[in-house]
C-alpha positions in Angstrom: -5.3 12.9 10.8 -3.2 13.1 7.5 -5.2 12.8 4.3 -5.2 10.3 2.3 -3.5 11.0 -1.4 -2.5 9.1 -4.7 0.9 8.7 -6.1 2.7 11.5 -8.1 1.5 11.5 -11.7 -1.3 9.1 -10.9 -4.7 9.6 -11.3 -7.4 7.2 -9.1 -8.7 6.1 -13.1 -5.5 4.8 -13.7 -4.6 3.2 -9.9 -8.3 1.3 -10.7 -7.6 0.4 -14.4 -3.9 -1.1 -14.1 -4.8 -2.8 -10.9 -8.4 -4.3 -12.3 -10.2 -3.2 -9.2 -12.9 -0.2 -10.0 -13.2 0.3 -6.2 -9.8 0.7 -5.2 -9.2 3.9 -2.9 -6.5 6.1 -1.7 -6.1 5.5 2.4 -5.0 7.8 5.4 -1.3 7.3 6.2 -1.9 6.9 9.7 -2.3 3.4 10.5 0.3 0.5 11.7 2.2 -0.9 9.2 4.6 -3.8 9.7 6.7 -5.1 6.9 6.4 -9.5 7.9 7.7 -11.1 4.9 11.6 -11.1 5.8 11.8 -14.1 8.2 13.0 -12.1 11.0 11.2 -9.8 13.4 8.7 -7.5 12.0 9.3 -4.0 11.2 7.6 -0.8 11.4 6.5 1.0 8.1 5.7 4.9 8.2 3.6 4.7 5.4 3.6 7.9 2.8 1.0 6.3 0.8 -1.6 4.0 0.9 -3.7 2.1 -1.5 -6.5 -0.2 -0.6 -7.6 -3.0 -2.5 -10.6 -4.9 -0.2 -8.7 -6.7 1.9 -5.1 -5.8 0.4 -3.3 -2.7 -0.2 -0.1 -1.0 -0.8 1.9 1.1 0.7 5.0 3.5 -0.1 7.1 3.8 3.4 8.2 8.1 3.9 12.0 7.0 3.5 11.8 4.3 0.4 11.1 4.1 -2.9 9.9 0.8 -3.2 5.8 -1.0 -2.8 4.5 -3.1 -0.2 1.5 -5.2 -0.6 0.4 -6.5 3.0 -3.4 -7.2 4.0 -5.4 -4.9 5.6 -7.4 -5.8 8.7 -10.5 -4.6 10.0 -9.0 -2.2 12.9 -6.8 -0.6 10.0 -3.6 -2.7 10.8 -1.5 -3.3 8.1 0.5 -6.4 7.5 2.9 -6.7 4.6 4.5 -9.6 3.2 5.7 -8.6 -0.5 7.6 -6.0 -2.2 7.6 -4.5 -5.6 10.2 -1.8 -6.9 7.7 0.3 -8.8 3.7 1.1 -8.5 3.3 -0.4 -11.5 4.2 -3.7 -10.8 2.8 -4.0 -7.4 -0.8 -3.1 -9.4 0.0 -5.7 -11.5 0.6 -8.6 -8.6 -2.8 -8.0 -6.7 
């Protein structure tokens, strides 16, 4: 299982206080992760990185640059329906 790690250059202090969640944690990469908000059929994420929020989190795919916020489901499923260009403004619109 591949461990679970924070962003280059960020600390978990600063994931918690942009994002206004103090319990917000770094999660494993190895989970499903579909990308649902483009209208068509889904498409699979390989997540790099993985934030979670509750019941939301983000997630940087191995082969983009960009965010995606998605919920998170009980079994570890990821479902993602928005997309940010940068950390920063993904922490922003949770």
């Amino acid at each position: 299982m591949t461990e679970a790690r924070l962003p280059p250059g960020w600390t978990l202090q600063r994931v918690r206080d942009v994002s206004g969640d103090r319990e917000a944690l770094p999660l494993g990469p190895d989970r499903a992760v579909k990308w649902v908000g483009g209208g068509g059929l889904p498409e699979e994420l390989r997540p790099e990185i993985v934030l979670g929020f509750h019941g939301l989190c983000l997630v940087k795919p191995v082969d983009d640059d960009d965010w995606y916020m998605g919920s998170l489901y009980d079994d570890g499923d990821i479902d993602c329906w928005s997309v940010y260009a940068d950390l920063h403004g993904a922490l922003r619109g949770l």
